[in-house]
BALOBA-1460 file (C-alpha; in Angstrom, 3 decimals):
// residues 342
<rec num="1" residu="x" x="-54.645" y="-16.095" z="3.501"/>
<rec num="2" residu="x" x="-52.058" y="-12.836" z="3.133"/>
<rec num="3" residu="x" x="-50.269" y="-13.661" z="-0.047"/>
<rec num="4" residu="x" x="-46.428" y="-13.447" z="0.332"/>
<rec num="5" residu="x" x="-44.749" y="-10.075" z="-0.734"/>
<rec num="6" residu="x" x="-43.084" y="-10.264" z="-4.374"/>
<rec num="7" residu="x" x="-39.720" y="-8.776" z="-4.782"/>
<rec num="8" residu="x" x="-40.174" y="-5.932" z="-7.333"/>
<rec num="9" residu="x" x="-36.532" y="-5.895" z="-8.286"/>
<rec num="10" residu="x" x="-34.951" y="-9.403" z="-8.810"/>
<rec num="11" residu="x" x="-31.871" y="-7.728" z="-10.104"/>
<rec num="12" residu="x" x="-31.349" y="-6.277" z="-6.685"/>
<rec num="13" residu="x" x="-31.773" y="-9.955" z="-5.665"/>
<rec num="14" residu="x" x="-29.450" y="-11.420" z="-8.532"/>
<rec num="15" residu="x" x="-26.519" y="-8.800" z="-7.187"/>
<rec num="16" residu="x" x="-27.025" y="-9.562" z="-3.544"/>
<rec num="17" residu="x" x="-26.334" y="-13.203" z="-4.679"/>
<rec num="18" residu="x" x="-23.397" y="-12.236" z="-6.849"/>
<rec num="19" residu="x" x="-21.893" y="-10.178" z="-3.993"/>
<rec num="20" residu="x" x="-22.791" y="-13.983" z="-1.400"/>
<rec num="21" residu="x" x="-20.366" y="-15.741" z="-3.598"/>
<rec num="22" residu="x" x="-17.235" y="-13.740" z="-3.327"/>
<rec num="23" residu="x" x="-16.028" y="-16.031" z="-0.810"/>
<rec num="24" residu="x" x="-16.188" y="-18.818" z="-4.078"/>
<rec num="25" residu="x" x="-14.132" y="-16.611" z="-6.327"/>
<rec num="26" residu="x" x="-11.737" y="-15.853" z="-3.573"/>
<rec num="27" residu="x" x="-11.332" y="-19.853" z="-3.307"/>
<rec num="28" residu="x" x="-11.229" y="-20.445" z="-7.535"/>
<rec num="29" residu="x" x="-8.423" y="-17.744" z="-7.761"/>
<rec num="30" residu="x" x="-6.418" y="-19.315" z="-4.457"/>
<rec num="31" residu="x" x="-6.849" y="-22.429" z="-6.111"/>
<rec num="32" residu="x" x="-5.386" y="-21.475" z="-9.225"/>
<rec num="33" residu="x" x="-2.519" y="-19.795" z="-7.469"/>
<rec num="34" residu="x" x="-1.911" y="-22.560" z="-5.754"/>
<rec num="35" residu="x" x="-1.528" y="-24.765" z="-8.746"/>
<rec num="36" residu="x" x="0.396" y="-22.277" z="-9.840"/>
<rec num="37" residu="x" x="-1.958" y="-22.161" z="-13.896"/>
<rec num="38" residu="x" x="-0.991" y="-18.817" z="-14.798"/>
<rec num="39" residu="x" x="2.694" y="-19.514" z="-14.450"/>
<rec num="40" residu="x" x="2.355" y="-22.779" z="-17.015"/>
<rec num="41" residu="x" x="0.254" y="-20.540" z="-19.665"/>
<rec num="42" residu="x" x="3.164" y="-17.988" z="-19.539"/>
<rec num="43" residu="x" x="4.454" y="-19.419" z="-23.120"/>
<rec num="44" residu="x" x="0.875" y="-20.375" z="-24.426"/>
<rec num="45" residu="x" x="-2.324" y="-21.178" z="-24.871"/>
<rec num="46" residu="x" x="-3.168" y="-25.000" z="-23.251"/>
<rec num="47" residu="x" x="-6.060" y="-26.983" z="-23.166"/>
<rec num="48" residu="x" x="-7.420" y="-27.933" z="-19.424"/>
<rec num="49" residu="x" x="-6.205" y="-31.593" z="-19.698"/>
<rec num="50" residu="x" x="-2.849" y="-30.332" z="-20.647"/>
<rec num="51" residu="x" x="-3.135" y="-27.928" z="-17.742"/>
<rec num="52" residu="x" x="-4.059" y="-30.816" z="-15.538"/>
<rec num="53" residu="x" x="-0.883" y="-32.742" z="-16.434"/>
<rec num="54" residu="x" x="1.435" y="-30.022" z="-15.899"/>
<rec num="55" residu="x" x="0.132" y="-28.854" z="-12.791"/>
<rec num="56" residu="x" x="-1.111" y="-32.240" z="-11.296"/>
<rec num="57" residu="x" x="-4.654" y="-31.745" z="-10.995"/>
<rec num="58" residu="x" x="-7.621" y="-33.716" z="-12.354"/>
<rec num="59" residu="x" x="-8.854" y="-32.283" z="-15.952"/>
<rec num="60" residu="x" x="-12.549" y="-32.422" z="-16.019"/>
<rec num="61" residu="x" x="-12.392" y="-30.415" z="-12.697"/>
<rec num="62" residu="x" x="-9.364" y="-27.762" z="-13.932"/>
<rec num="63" residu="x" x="-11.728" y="-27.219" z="-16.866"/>
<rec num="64" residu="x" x="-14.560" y="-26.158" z="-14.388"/>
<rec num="65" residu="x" x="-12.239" y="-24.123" z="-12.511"/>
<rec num="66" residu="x" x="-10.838" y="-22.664" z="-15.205"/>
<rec num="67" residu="x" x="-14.321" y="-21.978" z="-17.133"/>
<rec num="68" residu="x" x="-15.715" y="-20.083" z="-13.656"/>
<rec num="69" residu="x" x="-12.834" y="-17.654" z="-13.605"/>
<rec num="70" residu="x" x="-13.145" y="-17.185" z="-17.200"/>
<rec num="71" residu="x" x="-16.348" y="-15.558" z="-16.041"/>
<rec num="72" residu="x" x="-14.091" y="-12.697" z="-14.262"/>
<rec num="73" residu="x" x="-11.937" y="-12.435" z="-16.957"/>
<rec num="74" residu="x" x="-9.410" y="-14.062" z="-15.165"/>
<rec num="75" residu="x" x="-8.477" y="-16.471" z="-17.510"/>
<rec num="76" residu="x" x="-10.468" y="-16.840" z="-21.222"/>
<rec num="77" residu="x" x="-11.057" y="-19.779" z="-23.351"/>
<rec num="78" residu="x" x="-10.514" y="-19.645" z="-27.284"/>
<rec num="79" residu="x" x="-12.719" y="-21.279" z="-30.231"/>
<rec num="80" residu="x" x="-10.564" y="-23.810" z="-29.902"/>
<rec num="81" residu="x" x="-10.735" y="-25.223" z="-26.427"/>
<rec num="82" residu="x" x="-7.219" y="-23.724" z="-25.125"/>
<rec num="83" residu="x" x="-7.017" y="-21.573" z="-22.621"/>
<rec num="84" residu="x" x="-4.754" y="-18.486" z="-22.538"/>
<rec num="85" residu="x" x="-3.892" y="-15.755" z="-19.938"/>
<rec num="86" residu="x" x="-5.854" y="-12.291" z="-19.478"/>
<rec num="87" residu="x" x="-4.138" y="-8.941" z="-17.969"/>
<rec num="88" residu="x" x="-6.032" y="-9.868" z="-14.703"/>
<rec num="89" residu="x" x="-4.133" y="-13.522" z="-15.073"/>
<rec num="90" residu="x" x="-0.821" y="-12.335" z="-16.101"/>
<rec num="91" residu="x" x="-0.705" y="-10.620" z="-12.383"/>
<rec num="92" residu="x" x="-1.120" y="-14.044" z="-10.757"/>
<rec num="93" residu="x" x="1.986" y="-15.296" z="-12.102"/>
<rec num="94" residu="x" x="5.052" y="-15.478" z="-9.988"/>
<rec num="95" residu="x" x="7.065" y="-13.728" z="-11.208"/>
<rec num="96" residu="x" x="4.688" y="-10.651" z="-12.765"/>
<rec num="97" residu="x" x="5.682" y="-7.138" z="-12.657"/>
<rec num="98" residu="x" x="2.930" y="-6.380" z="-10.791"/>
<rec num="99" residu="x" x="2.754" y="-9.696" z="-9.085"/>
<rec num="100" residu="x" x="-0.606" y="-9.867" z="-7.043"/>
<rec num="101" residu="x" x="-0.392" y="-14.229" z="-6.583"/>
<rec num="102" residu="x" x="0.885" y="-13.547" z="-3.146"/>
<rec num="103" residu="x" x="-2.247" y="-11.790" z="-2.293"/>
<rec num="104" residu="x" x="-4.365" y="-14.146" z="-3.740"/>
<rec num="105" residu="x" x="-2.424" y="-16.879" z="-1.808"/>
<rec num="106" residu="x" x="-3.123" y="-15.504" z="1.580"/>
<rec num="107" residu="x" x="-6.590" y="-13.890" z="1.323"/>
<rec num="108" residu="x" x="-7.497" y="-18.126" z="0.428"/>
<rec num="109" residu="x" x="-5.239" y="-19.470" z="3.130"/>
<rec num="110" residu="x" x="-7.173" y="-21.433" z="5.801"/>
<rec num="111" residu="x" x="-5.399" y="-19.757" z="8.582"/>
<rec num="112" residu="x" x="-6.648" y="-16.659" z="7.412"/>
<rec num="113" residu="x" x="-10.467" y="-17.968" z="7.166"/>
<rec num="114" residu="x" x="-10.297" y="-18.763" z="10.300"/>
<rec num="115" residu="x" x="-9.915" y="-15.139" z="11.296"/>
<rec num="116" residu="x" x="-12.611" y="-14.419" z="8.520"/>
<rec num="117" residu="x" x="-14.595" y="-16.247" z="10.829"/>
<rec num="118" residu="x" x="-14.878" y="-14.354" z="13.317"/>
<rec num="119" residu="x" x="-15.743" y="-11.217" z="11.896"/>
<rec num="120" residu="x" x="-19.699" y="-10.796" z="13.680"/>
<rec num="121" residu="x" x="-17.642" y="-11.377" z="16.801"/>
<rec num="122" residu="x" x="-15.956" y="-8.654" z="16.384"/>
<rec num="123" residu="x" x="-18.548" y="-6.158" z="14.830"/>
<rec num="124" residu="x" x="-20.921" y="-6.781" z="18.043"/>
<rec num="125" residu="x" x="-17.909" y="-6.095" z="20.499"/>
<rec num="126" residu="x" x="-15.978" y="-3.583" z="18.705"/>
<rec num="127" residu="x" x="-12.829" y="-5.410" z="19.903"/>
<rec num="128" residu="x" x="-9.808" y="-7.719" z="17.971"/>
<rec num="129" residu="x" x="-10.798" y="-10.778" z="17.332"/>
<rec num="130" residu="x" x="-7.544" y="-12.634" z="16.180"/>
<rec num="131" residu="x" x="-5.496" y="-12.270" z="19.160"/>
<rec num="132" residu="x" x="-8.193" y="-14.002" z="21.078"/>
<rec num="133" residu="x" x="-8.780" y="-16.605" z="18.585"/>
<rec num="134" residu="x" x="-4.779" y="-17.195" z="18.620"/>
<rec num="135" residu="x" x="-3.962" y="-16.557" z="21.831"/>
<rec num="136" residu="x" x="-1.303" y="-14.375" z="21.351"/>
<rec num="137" residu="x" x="-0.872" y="-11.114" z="19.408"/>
<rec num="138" residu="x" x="-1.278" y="-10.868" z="15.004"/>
<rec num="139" residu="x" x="2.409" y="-10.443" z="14.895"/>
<rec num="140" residu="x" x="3.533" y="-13.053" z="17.383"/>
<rec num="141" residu="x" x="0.991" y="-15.224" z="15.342"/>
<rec num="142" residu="x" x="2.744" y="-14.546" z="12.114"/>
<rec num="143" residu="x" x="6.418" y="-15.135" z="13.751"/>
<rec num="144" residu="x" x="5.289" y="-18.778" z="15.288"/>
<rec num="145" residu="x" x="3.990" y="-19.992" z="12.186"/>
<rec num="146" residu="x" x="7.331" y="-19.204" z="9.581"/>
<rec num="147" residu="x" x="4.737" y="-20.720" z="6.026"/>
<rec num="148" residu="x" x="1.944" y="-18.545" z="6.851"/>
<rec num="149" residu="x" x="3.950" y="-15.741" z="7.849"/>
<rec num="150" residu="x" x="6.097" y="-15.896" z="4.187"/>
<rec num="151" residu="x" x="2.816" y="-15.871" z="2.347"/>
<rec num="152" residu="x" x="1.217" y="-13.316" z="4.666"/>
<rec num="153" residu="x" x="4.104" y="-10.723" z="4.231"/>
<rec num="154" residu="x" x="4.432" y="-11.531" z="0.507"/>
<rec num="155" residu="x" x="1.397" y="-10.749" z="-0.198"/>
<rec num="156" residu="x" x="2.011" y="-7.214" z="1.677"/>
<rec num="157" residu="x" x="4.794" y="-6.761" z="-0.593"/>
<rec num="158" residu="x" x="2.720" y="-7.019" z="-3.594"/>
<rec num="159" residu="x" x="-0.136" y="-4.345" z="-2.017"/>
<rec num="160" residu="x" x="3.183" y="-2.280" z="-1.748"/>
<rec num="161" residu="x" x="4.820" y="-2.680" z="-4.601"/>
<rec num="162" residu="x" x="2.148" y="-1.826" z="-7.142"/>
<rec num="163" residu="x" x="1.805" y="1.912" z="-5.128"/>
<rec num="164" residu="x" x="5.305" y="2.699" z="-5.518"/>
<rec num="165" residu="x" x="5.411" y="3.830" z="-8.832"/>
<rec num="166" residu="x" x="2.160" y="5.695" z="-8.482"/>
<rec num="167" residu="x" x="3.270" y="7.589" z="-5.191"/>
<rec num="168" residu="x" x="6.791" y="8.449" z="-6.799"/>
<rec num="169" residu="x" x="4.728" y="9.860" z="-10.173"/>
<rec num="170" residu="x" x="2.458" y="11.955" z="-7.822"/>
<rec num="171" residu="x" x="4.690" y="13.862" z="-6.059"/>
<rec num="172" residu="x" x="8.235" y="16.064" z="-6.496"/>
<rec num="173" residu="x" x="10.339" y="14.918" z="-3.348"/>
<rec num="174" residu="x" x="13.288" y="16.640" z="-5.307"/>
<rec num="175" residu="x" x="13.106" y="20.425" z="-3.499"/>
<rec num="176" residu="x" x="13.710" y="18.166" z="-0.072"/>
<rec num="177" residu="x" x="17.540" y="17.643" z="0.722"/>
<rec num="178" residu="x" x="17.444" y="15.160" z="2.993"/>
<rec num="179" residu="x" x="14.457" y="12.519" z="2.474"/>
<rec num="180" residu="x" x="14.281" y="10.144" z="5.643"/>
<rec num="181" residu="x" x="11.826" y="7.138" z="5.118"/>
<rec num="182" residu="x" x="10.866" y="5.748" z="8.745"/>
<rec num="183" residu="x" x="9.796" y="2.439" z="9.327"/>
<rec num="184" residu="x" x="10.690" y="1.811" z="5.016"/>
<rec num="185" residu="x" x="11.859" y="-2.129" z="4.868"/>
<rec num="186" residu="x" x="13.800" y="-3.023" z="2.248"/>
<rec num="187" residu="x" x="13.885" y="0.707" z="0.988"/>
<rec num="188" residu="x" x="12.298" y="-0.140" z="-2.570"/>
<rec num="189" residu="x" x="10.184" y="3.131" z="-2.012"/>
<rec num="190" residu="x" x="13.241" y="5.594" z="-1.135"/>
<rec num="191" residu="x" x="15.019" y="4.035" z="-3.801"/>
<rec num="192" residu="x" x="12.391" y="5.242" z="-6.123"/>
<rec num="193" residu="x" x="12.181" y="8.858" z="-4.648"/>
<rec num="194" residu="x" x="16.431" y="9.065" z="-4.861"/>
<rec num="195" residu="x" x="16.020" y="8.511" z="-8.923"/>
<rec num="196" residu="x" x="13.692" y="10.769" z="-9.640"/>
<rec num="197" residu="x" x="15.304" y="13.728" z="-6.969"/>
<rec num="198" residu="x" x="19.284" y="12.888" z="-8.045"/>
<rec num="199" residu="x" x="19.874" y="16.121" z="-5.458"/>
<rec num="200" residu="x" x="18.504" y="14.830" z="-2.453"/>
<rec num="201" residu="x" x="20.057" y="12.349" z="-0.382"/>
<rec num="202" residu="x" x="18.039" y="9.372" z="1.795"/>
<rec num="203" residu="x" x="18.002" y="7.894" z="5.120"/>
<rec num="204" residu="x" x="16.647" y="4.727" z="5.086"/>
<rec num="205" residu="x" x="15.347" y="3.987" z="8.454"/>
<rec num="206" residu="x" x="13.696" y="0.572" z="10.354"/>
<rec num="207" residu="x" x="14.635" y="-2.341" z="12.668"/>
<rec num="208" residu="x" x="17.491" y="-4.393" z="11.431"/>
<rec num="209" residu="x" x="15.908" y="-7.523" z="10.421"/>
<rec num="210" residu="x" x="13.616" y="-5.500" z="7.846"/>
<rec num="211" residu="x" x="16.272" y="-3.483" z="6.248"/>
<rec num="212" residu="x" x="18.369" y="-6.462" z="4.999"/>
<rec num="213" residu="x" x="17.992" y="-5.967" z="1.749"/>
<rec num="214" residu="x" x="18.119" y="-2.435" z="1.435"/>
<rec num="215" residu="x" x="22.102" y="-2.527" z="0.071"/>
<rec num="216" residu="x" x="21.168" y="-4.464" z="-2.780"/>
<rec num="217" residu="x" x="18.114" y="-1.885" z="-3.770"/>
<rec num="218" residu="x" x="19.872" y="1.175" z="-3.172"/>
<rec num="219" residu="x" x="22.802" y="-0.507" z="-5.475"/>
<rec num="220" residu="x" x="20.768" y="-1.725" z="-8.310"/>
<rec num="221" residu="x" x="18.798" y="1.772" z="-8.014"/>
<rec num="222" residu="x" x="22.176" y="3.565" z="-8.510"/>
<rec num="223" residu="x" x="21.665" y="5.646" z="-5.165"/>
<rec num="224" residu="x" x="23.833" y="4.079" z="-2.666"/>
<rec num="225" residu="x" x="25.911" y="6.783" z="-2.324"/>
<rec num="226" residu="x" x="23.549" y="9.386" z="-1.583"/>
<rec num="227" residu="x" x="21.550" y="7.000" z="0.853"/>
<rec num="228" residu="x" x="22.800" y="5.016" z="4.207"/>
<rec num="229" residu="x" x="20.525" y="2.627" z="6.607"/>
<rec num="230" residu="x" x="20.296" y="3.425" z="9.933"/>
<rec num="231" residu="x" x="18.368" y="0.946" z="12.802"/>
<rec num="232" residu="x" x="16.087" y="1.394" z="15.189"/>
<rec num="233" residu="x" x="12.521" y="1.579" z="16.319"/>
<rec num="234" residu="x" x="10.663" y="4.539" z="15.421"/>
<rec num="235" residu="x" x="8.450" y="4.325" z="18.864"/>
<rec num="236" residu="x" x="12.079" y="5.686" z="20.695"/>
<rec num="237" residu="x" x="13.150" y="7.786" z="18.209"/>
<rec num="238" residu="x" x="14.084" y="8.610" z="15.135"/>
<rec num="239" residu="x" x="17.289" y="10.055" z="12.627"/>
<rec num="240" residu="x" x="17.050" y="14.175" z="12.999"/>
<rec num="241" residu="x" x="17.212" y="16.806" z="10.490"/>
<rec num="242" residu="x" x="15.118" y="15.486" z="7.506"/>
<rec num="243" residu="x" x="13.501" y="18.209" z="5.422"/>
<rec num="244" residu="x" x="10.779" y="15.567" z="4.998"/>
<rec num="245" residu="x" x="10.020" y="12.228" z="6.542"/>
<rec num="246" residu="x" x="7.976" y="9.525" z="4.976"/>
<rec num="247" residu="x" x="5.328" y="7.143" z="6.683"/>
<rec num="248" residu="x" x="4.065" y="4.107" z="4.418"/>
<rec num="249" residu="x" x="1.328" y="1.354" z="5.705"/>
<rec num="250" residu="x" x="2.431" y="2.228" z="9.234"/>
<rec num="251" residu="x" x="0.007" y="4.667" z="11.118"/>
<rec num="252" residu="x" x="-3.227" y="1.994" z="9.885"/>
<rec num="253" residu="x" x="-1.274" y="-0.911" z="12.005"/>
<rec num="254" residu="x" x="-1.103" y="1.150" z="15.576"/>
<rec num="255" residu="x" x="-4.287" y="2.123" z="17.769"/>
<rec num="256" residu="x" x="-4.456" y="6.622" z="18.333"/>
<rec num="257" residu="x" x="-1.609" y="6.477" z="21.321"/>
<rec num="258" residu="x" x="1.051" y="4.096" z="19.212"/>
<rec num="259" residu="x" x="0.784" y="6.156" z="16.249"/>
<rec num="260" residu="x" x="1.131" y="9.687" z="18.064"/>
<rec num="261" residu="x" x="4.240" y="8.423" z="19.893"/>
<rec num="262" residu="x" x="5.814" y="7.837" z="16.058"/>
<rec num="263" residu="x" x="4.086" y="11.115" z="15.057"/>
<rec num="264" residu="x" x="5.986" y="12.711" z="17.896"/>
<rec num="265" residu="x" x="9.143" y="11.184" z="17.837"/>
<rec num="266" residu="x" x="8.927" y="12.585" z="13.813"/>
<rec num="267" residu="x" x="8.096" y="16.043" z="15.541"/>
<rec num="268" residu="x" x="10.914" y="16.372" z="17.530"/>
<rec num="269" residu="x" x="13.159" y="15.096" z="14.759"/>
<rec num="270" residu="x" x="11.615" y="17.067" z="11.603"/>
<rec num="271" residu="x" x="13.329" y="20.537" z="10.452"/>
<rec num="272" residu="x" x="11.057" y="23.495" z="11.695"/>
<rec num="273" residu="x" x="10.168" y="24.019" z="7.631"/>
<rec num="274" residu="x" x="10.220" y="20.037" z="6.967"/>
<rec num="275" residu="x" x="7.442" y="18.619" z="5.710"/>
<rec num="276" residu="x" x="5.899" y="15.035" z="6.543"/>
<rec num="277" residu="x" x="4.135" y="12.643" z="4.114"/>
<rec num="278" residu="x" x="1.844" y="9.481" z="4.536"/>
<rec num="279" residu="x" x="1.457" y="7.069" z="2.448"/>
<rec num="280" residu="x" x="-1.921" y="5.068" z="3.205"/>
<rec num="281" residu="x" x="-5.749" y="4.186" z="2.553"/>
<rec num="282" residu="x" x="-7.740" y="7.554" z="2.760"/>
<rec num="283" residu="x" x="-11.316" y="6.280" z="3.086"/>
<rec num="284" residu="x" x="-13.271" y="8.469" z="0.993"/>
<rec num="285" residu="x" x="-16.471" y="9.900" z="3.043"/>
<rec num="286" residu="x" x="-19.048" y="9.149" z="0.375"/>
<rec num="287" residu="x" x="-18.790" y="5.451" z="1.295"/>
<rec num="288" residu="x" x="-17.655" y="4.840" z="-1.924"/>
<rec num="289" residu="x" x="-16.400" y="1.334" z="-3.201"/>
<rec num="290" residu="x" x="-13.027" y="1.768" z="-1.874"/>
<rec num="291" residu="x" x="-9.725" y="-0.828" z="-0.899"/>
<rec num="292" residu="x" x="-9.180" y="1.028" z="1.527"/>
<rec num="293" residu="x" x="-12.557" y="0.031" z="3.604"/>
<rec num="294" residu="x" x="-11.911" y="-3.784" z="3.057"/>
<rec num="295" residu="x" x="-8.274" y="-3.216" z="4.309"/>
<rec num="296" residu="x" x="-10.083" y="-1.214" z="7.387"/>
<rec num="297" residu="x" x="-12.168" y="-4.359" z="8.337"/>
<rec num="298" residu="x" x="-9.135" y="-6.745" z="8.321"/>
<rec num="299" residu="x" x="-6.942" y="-3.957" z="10.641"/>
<rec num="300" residu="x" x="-10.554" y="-4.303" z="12.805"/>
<rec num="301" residu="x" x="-10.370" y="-7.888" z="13.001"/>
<rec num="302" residu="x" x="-6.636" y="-8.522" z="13.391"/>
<rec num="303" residu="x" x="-5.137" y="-5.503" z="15.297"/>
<rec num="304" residu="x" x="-7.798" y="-3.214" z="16.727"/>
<rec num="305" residu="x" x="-6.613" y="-0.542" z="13.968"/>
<rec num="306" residu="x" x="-8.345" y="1.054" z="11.160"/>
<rec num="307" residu="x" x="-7.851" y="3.148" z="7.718"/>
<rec num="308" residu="x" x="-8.650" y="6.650" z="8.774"/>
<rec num="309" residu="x" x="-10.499" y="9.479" z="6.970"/>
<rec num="310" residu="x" x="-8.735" y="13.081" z="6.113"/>
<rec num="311" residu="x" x="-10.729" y="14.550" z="8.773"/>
<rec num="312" residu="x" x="-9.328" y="12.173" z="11.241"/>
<rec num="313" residu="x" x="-5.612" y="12.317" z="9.840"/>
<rec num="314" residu="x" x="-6.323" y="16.259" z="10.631"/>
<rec num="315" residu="x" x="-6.844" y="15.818" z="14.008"/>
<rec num="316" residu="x" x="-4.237" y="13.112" z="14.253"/>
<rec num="317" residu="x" x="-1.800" y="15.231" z="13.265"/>
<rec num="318" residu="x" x="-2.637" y="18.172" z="15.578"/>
<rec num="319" residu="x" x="-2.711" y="16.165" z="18.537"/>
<rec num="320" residu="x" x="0.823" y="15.793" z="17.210"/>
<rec num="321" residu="x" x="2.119" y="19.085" z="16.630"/>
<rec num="322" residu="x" x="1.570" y="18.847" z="12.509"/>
<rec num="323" residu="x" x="-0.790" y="20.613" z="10.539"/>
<rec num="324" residu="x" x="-2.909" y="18.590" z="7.655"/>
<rec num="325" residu="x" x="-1.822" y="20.681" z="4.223"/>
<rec num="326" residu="x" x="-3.321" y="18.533" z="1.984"/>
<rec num="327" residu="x" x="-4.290" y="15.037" z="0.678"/>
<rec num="328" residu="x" x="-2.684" y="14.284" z="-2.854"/>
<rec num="329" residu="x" x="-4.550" y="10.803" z="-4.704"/>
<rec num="330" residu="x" x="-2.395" y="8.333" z="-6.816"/>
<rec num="331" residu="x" x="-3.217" y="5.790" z="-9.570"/>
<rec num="332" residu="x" x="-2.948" y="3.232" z="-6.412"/>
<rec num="333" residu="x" x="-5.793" y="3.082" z="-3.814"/>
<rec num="334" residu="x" x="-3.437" y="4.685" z="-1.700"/>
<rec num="335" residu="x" x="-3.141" y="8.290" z="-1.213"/>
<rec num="336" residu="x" x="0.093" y="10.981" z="0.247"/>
<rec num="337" residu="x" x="-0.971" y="13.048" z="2.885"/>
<rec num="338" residu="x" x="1.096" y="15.988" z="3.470"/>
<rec num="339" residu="x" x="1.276" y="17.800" z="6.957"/>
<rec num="340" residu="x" x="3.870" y="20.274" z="8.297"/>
<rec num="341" residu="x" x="5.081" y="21.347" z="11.877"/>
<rec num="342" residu="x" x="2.923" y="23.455" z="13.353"/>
């Protein structure tokens, strides 16, 4: 009888089990966003039962939620049997600075499992696999289904708002007179760019339903009067005469001939000596642990999109008209990349 090969590295084995059970973390922290847990330890420490009550959940199995995510520091229990919040925890409370329970409240949501599902499908074909599964396109998805789409687009807002800062602290937009931010929502990212440059003046431009709340930003930023809103779709056009035009999180949503009619719409628009800047996931071509190549699978799945490398924002861009002048990193996952007409 052949005797049965003996793994020579269980460790290897131990963190290929580890990695299996992400989907069970994913599920404990959706859980305990759901419940909303971190929100009722905001003004102290509580035991689980006392957890249990407040939240209205059954105590023997809060404790064995709450003793799992312990294990990720995401919540920690003291000598005394109360539990307490952890920086990780702090950011799944609703109303956190840098609020992530939106994201933890959609990457759990069933609807979105569903898609999970689906993901051999669409590794073996190459192709989307959620518009099939739905029967209709991601977005036209998200606008028939008004719950999932508030939790799906909150939870975009929270991927965006903790790169603001970063982006704004890498980069000196003040030498630009005219900053126009295409595609830019509710403008919290201009906003940003206006305080720090207090010479320049913004342009704020996206369909109307996105920039609704762009008023009240620019106001509470104190840059309303050097900014206005203007509406549109960036696939027909876009405001002339910026010295520099901004892109965030929209190139990764669009397959190569969506994103080179925005590219040239920007070309025709930009000032011959304007420059244009990118905000998204660079994937890093060491195949290092990166956001950016989880986001990359999702775009895959959902849209038939992808993050894209600097090499392939290069040639992006010069099947544009712009030339690739360099890739600046932030404290975010996401990176600016800086091109220029050519």
């Amino acid at each position: 009888m052949t005797a049965l090969p003996v793994a020579t590295d269980q460790s290897a084995a131990v963190s290929l089990l580890e990695l299996t059970q992400g989907a069970v973390v994913t599920q404990s922290i959706y859980a305990a966003a759901k419940l909303g847990i971190a929100d009722v330890l905001s003004d102290g420490a509580l035991t689980a039962a006392e957890i249990a009550e407040r939240v209205g959940s059954h105590p023997e199995a809060t404790y064995r939620l709450l003793r799992t995510l312990s294990g990720y520091s995401v919540f920690t229990e003291r000598e005394d049997g109360r539990f307490e919040l952890t920086p990780v925890s702090d950011a799944l409370r609703e109303g956190a600075p840098d609020s992530m329970r939106g994201m933890a409240l959609v990457m759990g949501h069933p609807l979105l499992w569903q898609e999970w599902e689906h993901l051999l499908t669409t590794v073996r074909t190459g192709e989307a696999n959620t518009p099939k599964l739905r029967g209709m396109s991601t977005f036209d998805f998200l606008m028939s289904n008004p719950e999932y789409a508030s939790t799906f687009f909150q939870a975009m807002g929270n991927l965006s708002a903790i790169e603001t800062d970063p982006v704004v602290a890498a980069y000196d937009f003040s030498r630009f007179g005219t900053i126009i931010d295409v595609g830019g929502g509710g403008g919290a990212l201009l906003a940003k760019i206006l305080q720090r440059a207090p010479g320049s003046r913004g342009i704020l431009f996206d369909a109307p339903h996105a920039t609704g709340p762009a008023a009240a930003t620019f106001e509470e930023a104190g840059v309303a009067a050097r900014c206005r809103v203007e509406n549109g779709s960036y696939f027909e056009g876009v405001p002339a005469g910026g010295d520099a035009y901004l892109l965030k999180h929209t190139l990764h949503d669009f397959q190569e001939p969506q994103c080179l009619a925005v590219l040239g719409n920007i070309r025709q628009a930009i000032s011959p000596d304007g420059s244009l800047f990118v905000v998204e996931y660079v994937i890093p071509g060491d195949n290092a642990r990166h956001a950016g190549n989880f986001i990359d699978l999702w775009l895959m799945l959902m849209l038939d999109a992808k993050e894209r490398t600097s090499a392939q924002y290069a040639d992006l861009f010069a099947r544009a008209g712009f030339r690739l002048t360099g890739v600046i990193p932030t404290s975010s996952p996401a990176s600016i990349i800086e091109a220029t007409p050519c």
